[in-house]
SENU-620761 format. One line per 4 residues: number of its first residue (from 1); their letters; for each residue x, y, z of N, C-alpha, C. Coordinates in steps of 0.02 Angstrom, whole numbers, plus 32768, in hexadecimal, padded with zeros to 4 digits. Layout:
BEGIN
NUM	A	X:Y:Z:X:Y:Z:X:Y:Z  ...
//
This chain:
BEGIN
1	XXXX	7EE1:83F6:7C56:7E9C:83E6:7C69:7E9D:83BF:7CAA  7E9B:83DC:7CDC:7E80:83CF:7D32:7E53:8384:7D26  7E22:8397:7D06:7DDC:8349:7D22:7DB1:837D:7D54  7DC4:83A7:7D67:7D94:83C4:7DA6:7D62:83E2:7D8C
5	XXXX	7D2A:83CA:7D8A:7CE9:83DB:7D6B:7CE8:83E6:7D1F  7D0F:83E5:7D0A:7D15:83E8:7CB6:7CE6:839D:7CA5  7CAC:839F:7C8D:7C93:836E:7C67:7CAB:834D:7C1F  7CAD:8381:7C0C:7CCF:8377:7BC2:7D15:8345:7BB9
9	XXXX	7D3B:836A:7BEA:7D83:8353:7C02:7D78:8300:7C1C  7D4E:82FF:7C4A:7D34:82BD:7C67:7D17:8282:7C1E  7CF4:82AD:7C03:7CCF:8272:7BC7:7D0C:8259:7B99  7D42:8288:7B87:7D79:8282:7B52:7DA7:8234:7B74
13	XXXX	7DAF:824D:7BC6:7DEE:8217:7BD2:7DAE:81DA:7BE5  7D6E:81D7:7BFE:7D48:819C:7BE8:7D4C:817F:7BA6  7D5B:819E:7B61:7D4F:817C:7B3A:7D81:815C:7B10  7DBE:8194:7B2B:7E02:8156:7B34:7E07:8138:7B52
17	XXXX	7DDA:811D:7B7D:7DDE:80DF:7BBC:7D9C:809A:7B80  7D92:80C8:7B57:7D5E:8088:7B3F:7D1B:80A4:7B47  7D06:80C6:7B76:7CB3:80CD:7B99:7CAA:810C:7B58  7C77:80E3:7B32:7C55:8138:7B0F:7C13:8150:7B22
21	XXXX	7C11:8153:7B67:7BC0:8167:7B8A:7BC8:81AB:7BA8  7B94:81DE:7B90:7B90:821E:7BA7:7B8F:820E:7BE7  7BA2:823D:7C1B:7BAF:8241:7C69:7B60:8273:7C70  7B4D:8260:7CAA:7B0A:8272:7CB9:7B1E:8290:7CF2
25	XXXX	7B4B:8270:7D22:7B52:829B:7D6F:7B94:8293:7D77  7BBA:82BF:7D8F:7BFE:82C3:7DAB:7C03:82D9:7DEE  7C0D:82A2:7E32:7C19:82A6:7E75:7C5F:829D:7EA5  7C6F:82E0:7EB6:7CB4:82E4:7ECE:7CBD:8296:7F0E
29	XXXX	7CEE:8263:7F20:7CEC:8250:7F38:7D25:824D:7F84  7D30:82AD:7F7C:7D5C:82B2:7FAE:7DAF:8293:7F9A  7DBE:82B1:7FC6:7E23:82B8:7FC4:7E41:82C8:7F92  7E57:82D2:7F56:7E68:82FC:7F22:7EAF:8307:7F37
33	XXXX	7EF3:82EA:7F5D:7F0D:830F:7F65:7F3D:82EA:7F40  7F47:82A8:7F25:7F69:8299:7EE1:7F3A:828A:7EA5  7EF6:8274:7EB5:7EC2:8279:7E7A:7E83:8286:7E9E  7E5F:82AF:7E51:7E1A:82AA:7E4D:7DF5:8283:7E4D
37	XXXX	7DD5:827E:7E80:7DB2:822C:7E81:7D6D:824F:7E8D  7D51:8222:7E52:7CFD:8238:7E48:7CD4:820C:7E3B  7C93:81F5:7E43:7C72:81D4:7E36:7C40:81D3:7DF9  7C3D:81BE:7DC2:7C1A:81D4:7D89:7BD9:819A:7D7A
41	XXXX	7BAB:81AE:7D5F:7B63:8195:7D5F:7B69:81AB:7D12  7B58:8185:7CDC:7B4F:817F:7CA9:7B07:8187:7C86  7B10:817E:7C46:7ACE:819C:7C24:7A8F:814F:7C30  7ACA:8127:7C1F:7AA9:80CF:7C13:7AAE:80B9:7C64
45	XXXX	7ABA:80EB:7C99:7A9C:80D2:7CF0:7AEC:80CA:7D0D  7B11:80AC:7CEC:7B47:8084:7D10:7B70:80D3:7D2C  7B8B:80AB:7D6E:7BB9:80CF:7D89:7C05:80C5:7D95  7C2E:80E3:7D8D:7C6D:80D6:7D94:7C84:8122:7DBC
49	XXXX	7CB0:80E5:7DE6:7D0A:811F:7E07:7D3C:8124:7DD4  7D40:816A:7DD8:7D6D:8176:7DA2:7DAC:81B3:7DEC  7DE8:819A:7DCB:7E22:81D4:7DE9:7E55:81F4:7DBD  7E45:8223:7DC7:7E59:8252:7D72:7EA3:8275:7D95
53	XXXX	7EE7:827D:7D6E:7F19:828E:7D8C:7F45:82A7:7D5F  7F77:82D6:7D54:7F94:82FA:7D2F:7FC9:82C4:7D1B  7FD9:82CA:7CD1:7FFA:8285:7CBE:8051:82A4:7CC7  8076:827F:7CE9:80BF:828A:7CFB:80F4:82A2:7CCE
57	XXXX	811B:82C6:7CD5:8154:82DC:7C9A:817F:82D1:7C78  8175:8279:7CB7:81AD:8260:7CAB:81B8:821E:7CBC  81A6:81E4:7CB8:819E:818A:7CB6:81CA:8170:7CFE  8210:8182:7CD8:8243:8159:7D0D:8233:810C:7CF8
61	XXXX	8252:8104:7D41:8241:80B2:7D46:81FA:80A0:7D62  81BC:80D7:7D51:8194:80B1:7D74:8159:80AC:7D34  8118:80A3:7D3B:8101:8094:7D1C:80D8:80E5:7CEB  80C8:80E5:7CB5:80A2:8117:7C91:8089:8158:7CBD
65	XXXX	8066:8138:7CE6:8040:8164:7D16:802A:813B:7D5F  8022:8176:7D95:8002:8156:7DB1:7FCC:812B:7DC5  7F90:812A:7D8E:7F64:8104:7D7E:7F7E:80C6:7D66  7FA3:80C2:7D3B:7FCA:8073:7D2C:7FCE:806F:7D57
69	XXXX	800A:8086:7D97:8016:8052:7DC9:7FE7:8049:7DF0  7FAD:8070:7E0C:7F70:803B:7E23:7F50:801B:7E05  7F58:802C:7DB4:7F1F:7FE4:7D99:7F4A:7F9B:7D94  7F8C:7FA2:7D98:7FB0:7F5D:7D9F:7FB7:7F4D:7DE6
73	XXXX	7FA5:7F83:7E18:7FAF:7F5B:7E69:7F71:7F46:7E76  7F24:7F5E:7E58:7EF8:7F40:7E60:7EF9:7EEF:7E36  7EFE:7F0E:7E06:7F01:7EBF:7DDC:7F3D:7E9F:7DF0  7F78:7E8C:7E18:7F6E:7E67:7E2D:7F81:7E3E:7E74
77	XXXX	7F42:7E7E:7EA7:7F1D:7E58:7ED4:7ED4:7E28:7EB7  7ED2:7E53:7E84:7E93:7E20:7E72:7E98:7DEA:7E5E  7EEF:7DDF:7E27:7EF7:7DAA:7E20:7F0E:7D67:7E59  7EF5:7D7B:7E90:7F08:7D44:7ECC:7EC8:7D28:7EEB
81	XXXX	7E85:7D47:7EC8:7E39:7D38:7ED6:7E3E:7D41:7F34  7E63:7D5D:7F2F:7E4D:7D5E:7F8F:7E35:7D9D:7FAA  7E3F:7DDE:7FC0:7E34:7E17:7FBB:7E18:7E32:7F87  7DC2:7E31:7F93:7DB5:7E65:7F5D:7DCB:7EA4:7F45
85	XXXX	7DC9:7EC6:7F2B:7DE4:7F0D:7EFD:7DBA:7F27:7EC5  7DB3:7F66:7EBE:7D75:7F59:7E71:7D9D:7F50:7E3D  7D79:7F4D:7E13:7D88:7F37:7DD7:7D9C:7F62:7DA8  7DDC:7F70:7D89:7DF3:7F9A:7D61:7DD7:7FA3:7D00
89	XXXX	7DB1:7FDD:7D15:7D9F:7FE1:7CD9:7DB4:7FF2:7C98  7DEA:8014:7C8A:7E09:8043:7C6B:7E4A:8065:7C80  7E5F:807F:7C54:7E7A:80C6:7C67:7E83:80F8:7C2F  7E72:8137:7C33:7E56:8154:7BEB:7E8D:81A5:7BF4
93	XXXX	7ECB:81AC:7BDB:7EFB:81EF:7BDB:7EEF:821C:7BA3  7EF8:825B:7B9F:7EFC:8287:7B7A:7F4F:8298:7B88  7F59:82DB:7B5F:7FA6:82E2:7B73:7FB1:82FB:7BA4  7F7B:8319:7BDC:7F97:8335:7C15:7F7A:830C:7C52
97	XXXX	7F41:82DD:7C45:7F0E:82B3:7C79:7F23:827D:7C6A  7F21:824B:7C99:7F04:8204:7CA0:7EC1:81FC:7CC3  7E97:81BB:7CBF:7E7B:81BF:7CEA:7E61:8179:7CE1  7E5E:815D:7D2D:7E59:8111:7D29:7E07:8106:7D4A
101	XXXX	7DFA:80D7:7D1A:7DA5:80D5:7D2E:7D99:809E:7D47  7D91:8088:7D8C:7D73:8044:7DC6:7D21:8037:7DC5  7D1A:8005:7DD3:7CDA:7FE2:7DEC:7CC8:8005:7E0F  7C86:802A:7E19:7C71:805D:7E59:7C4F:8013:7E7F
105	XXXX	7C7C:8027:7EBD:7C62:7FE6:7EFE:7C3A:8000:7F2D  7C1E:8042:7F0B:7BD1:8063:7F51:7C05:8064:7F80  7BD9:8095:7FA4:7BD8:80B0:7FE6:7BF8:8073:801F  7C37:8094:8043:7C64:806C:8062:7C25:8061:80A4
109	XXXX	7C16:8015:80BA:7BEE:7FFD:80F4:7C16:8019:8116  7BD8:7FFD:8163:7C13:7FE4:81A5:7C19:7FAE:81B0  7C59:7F7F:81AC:7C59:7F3F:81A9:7C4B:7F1F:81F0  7C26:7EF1:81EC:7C1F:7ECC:822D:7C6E:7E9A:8243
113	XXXX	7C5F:7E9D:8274:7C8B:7E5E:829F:7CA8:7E21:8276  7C6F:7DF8:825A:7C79:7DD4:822E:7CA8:7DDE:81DA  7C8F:7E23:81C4:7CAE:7E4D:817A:7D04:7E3C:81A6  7CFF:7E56:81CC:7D56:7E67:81DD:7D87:7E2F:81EF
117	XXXX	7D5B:7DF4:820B:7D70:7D9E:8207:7D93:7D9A:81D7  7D62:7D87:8196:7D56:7D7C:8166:7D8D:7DA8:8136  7D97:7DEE:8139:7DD4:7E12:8128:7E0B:7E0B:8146  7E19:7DF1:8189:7E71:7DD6:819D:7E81:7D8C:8180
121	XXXX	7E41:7D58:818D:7E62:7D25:8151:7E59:7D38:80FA  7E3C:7D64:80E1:7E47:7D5E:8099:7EA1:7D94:80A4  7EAF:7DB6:80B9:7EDE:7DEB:80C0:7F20:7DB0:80C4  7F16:7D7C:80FE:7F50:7D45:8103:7F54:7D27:80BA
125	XXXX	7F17:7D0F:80A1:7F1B:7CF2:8063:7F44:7D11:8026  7F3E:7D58:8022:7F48:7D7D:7FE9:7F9D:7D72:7FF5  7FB9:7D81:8032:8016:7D7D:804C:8019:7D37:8031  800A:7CFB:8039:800C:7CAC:8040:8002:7CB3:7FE2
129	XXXX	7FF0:7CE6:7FC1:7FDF:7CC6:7F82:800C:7CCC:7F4D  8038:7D00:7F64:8068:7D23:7F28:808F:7CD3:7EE4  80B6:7CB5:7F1C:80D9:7C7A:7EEE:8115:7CA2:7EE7  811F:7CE4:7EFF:8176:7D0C:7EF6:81A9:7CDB:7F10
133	XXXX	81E7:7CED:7EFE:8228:7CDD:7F2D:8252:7D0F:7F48  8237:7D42:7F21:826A:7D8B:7F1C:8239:7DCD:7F24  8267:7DEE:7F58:822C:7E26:7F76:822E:7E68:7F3B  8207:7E82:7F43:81F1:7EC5:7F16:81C8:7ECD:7EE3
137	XXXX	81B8:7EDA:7EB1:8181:7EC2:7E6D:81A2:7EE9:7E32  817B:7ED3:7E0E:8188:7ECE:7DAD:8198:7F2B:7DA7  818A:7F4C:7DD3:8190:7F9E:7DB7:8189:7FD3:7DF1  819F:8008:7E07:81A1:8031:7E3C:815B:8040:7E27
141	XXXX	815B:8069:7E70:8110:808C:7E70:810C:80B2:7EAD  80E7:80BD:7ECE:80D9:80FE:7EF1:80B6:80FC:7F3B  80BD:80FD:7F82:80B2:810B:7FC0:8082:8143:7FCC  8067:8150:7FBF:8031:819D:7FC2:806F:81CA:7F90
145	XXXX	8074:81F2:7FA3:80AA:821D:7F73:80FE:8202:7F60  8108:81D3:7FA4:814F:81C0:7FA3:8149:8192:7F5C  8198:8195:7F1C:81A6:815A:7EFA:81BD:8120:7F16  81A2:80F7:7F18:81B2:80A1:7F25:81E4:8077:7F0A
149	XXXX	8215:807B:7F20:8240:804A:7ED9:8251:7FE9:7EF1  821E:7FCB:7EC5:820A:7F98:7ED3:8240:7F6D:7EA8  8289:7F80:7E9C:82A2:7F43:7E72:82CC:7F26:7EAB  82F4:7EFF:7E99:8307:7EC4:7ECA:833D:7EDC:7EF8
153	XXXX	8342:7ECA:7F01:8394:7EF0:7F55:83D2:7EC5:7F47  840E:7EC8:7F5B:8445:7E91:7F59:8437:7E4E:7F68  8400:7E34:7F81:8408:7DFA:7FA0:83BD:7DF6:7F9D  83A4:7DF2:7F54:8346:7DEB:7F51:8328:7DD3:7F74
157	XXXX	8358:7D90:7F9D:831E:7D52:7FB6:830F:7D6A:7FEC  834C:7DA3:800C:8346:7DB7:8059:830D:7DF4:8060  82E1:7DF4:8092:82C0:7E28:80AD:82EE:7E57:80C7  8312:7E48:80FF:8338:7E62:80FF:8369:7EA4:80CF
161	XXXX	8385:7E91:80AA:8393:7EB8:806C:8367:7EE3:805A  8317:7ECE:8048:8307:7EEF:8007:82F3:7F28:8051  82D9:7F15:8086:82C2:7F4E:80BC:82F4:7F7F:80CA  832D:7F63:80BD:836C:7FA5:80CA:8374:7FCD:8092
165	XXXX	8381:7FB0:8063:8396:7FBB:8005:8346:7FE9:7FF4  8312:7FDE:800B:82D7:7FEA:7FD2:82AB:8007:7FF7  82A9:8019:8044:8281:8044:805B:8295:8048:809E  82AA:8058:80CE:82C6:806F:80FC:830B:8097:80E6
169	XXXX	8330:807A:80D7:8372:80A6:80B6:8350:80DC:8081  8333:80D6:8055:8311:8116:8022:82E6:814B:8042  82C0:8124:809D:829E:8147:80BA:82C0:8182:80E9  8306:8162:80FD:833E:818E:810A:834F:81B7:80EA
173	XXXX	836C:81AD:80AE:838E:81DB:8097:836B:8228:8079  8315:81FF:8066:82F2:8246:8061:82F7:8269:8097  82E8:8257:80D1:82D1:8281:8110:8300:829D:810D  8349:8285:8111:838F:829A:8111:8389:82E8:80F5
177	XXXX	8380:82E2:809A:8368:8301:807A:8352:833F:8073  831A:831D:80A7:82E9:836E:80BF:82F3:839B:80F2  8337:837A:8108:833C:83A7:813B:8333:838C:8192  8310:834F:818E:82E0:8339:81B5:82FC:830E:81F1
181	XXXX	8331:82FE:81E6:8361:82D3:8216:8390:82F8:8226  83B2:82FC:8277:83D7:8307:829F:8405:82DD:8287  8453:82D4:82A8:8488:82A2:82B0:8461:8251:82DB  843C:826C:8310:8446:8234:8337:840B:8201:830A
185	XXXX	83DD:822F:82E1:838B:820A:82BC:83C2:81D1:829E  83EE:81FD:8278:8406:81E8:8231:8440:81A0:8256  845E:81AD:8287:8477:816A:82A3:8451:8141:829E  8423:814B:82D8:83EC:8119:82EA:83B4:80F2:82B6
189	XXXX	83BF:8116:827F:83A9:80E4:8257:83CE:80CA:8214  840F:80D1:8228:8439:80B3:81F2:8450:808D:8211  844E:807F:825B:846B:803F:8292:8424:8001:8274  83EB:8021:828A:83B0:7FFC:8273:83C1:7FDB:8231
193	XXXX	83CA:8004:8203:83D8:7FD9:81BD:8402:7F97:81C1  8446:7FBA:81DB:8482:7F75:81F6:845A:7F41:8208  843F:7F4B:822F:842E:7F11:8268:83F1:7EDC:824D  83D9:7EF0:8215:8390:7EDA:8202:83A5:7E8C:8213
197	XXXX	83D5:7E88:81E6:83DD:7E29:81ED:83E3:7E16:8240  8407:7E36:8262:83F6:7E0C:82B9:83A3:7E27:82C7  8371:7E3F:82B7:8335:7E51:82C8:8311:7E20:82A5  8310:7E0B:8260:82E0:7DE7:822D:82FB:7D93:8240
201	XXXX	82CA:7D63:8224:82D3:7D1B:821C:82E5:7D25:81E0  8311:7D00:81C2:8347:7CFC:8188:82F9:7CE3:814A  82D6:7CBE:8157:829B:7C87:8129:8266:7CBE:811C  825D:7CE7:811D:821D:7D1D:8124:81F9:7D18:80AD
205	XXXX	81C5:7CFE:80B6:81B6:7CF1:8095:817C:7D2B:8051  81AE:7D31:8019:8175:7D8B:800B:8137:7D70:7FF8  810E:7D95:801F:80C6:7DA2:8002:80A3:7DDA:7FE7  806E:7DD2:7FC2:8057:7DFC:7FAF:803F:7E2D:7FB3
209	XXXX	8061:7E62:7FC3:803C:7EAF:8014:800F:7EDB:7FE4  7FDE:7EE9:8008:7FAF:7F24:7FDC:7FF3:7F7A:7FF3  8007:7F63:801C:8039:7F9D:801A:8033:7FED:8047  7FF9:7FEC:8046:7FD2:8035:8067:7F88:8027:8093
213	XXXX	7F9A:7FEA:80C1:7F58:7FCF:80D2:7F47:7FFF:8118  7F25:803B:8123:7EF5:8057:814A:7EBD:8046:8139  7E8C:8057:816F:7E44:804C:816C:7E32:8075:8133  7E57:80C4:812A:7E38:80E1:8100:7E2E:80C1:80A3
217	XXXX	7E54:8080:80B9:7E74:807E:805E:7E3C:8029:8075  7DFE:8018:809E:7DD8:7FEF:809A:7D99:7FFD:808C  7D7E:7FD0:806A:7D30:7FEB:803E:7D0A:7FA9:8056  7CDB:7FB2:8099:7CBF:7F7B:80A4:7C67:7F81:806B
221	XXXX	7C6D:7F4F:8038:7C32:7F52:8017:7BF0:7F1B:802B  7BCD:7F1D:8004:7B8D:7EFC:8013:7B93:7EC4:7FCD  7BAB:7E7E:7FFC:7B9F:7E4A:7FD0:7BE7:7E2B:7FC8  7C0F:7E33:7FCC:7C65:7E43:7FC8:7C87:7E40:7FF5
225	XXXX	7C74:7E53:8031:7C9C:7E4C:8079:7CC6:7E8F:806C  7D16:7EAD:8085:7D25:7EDF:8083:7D5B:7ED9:8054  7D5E:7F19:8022:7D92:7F17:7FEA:7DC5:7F39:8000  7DEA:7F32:7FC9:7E39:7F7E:7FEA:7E3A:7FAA:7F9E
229	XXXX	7E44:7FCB:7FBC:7E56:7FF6:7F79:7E89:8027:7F92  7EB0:8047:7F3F:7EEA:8088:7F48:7F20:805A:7F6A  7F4A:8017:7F3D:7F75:8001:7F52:7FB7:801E:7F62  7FF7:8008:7F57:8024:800C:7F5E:8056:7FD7:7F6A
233	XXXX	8046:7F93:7F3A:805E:7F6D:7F38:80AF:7F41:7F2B  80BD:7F12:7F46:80F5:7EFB:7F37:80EC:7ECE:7F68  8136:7E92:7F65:812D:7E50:7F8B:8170:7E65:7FBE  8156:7E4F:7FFA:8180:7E5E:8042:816B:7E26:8060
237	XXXX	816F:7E43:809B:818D:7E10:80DE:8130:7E09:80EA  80F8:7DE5:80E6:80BC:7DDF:8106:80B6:7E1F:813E  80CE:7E0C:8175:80B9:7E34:81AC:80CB:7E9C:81B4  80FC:7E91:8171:80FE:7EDA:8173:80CA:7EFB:8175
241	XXXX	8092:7EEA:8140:8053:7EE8:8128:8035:7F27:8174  8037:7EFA:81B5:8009:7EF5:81E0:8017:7F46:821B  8075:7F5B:81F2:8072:7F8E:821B:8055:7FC8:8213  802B:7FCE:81D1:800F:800B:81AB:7FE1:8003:81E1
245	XXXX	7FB8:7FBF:81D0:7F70:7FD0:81FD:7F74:7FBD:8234  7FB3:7FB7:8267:7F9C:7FD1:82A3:7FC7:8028:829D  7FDD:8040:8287:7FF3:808B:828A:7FAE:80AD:82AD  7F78:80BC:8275:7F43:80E5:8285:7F06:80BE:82A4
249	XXXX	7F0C:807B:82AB:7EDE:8062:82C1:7EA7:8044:829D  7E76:8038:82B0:7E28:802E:827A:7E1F:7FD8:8267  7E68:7FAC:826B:7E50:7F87:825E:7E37:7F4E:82AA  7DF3:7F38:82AD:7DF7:7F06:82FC:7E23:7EEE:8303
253	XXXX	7E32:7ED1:8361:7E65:7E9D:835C:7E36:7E51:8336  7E0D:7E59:8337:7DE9:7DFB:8330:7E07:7E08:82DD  7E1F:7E45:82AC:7E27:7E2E:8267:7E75:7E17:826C  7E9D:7E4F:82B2:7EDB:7E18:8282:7EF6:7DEA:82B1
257	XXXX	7EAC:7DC2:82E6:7EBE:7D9D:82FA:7EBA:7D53:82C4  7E71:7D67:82A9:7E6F:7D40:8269:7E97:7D2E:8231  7EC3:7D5D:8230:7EEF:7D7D:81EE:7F1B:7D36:8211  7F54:7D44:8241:7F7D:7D14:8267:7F6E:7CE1:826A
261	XXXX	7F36:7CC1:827D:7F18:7C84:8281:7F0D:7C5C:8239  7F07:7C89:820A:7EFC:7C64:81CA:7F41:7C63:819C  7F6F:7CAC:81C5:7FA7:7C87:81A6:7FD8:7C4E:81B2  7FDB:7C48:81DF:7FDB:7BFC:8211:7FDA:7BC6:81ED
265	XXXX	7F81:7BCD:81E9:7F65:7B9B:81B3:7F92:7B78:817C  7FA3:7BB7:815A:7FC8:7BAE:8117:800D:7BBA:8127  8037:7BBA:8139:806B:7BCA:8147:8089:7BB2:8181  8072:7B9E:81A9:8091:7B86:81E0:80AD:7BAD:821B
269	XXXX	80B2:7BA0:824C:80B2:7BC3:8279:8100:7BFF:8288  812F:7BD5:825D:815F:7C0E:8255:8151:7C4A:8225  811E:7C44:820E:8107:7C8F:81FE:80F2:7CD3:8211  80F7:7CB9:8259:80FE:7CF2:8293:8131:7CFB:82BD
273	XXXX	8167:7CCB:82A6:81B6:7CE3:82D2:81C5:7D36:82B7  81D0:7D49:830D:81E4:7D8A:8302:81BA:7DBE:82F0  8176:7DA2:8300:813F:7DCA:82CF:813F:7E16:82F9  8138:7E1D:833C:8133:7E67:8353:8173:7E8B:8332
277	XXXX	81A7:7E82:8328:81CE:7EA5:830B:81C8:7EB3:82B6  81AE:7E8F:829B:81A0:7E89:8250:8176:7EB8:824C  8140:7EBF:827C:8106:7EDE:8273:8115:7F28:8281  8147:7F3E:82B5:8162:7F71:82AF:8194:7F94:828D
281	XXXX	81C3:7F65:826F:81D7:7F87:822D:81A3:7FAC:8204  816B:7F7B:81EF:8149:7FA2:81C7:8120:7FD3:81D3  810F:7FE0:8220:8101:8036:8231:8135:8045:8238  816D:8033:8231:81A0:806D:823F:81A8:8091:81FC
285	XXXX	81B5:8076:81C0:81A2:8078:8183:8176:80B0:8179  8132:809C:816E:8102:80E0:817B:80EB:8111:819C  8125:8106:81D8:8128:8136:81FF:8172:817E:81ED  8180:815D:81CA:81C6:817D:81A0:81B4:81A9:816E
289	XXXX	8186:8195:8147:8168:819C:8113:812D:81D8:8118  8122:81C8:8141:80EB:8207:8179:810A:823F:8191  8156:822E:81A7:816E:8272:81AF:818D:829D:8178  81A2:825F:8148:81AF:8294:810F:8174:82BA:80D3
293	XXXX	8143:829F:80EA:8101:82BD:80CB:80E5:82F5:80E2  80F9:82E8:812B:80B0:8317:8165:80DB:832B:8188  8129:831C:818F:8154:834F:81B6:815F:8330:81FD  8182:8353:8233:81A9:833D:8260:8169:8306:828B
297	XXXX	813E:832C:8290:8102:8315:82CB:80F0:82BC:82C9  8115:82AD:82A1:8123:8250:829A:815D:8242:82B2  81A1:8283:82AF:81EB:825B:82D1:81FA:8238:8307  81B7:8254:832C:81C8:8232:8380:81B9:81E9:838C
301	XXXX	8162:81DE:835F:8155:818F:835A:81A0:816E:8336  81BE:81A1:8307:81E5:8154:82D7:822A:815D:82FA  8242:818C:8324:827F:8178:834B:8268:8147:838F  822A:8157:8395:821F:810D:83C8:8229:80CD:83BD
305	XXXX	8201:80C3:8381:8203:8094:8357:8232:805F:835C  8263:809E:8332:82BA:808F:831A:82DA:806A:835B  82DC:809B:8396:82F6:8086:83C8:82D8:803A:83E1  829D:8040:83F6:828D:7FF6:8403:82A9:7FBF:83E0
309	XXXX	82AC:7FCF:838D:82C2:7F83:836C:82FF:7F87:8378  8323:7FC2:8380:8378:7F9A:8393:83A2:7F96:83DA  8349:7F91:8417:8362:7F71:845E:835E:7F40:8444  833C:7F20:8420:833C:7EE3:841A:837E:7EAC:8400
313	XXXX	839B:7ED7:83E8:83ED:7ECC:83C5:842A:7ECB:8404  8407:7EFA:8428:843C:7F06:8475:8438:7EBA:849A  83ED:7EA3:84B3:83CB:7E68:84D2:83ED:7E32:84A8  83F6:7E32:847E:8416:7DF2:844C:83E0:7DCB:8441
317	XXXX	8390:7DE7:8433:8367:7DB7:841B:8335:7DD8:83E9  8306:7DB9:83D8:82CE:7DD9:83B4:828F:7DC5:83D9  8276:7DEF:83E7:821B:7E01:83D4:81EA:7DAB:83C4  81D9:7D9B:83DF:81BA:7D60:83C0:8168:7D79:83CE
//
């Protein structure tokens, strides 16, 4: 059972979610290309997002389904009260569906000047809130299609480590994999791996990353300021955070001038040693990740990338 216009199908995994209200309207809400995401209007008015998805064959180390692992990366950004997120309602499976049912947060605004302030210091807050010592989280989970493996690296406390051990090295070896790397790719970023420790400040402190932060994965609402949704969570280095959203763009500079300024605040000003390089690890990251999704037409950004962070190894300095 799809979820794709099946009502019936839709009311069954609502009422393993708890909700026993006939569905009155079912509204496609676009992209479908790991779930059905629809908007449902009920008999008793209320509306809910629901994303309906074929239930997996097979667990591993990650969680039930992919709906678990966003209803535990939403819950808990929510548990840090800083970044809104909606509110997880449910999740209601049959033997071939899941389907996880959210707070419908209306129609995404356009956030003003002020909304996007206001979202680089709550965004600093949410990194500043974790209380971790050790990078990765309680259970793997998932990058758009890529698996995530969020357990600890040889040397937990180090960023360092878990960025070589837990996603750059795994981001290699797929591409490897697919076919997708030359000799010189596959040097050039296994020199990168080596080198992380002369590139990083040894103190890099994990925070709490929504994990997949583009504009597209922001929901500016009315009353709320702007939410995130469709995580991809785990605890890293703060500023990795920042290379997603400058990759495609969308977010102002005044938000992550804000973002910086308030982590400051809380953290002190060595919270930006090294930060242009931090920040490009983490597009380099999803820029890796892009080519093994969408194919070569990303190799050229992430051998740039690559190359830049290890002139910096030649120079004998880092990036400040």
């Amino acid at each position: 059972m799809s979820g794709q216009g099946d009502m019936s199908g839709i009311e069954l995994l609502l009422r393993e979610a708890g909700i026993r209200v006939d569905v009155v309207e079912s509204v496609s809400c676009g992209g479908g290309c790991i779930a059905d995401v629809r908007r449902l209007r009920l008999a008793d008015d209320r509306t809910f997002v629901v994303k309906i998805s074929s239930r997996p064959d097979a667990a591993s180390s990650h969680l039930e389904s992919r709906a678990h692992e966003e209803a535990a990366g939403l819950a808990a950004i929510a548990a840090s009260r800083t970044v809104p997120v909606p509110e997880v309602i449910g999740i209601g499976s049959t033997e071939g569906s899941v389907m996880l049912v959210l707070e419908d947060l209306g129609e995404s605004n356009r956030p003003s000047n002020a909304d996007w302030i206001e979202f680089g210091g709550r965004l600093a807050e949410l990194h500043a809130s974790s209380g971790e010592d050790l990078f990765g989280f309680g259970h793997d989970n998932h990058l758009g299609n890529t698996s995530q493996d969020n357990s600890p690296a040889s040397d937990p406390a180090a960023w360092s480590s878990f960025l070589a051990q837990r996603r750059l090295g795994p981001m290699r070896r797929r591409l490897d994999d697919a076919g997708l790397l030359d000799s010189i790719d596959r040097d050039l970023l296994e020199r990168l791996e080596g080198d992380l420790s002369s590139i990083l400040p040894v103190d890099i402190r994990p925070g709490l990353l929504h994990g997949d932060l583009w504009s597209g994965n922001v929901h500016a609402t009315v009353g709320r300021g702007i939410a995130v949704i469709d995580p991809a969570v785990f605890h890293g280095d703060p500023l990795f955070e920042l290379g997603m959203m400058r990759l495609f763009g969308g977010f102002p500079r005044d938000c992550e001038s804000a973002y910086f300024d308030r982590l400051v605040e809380i953290e002190g000003p060595d919270a930006l040693d090294a930060a242009e390089a931090r920040i490009e690890l983490g597009r380099l990251h999803h820029l890796l990740n892009h080519w093994l999704l969408f194919g070569p037409g990303y190799g050229h950004d992430a051998r740039r990338a690559a190359s830049g962070l290890l002139s910096m190894v030649s120079r004998g300095g880092r990036i400040r």
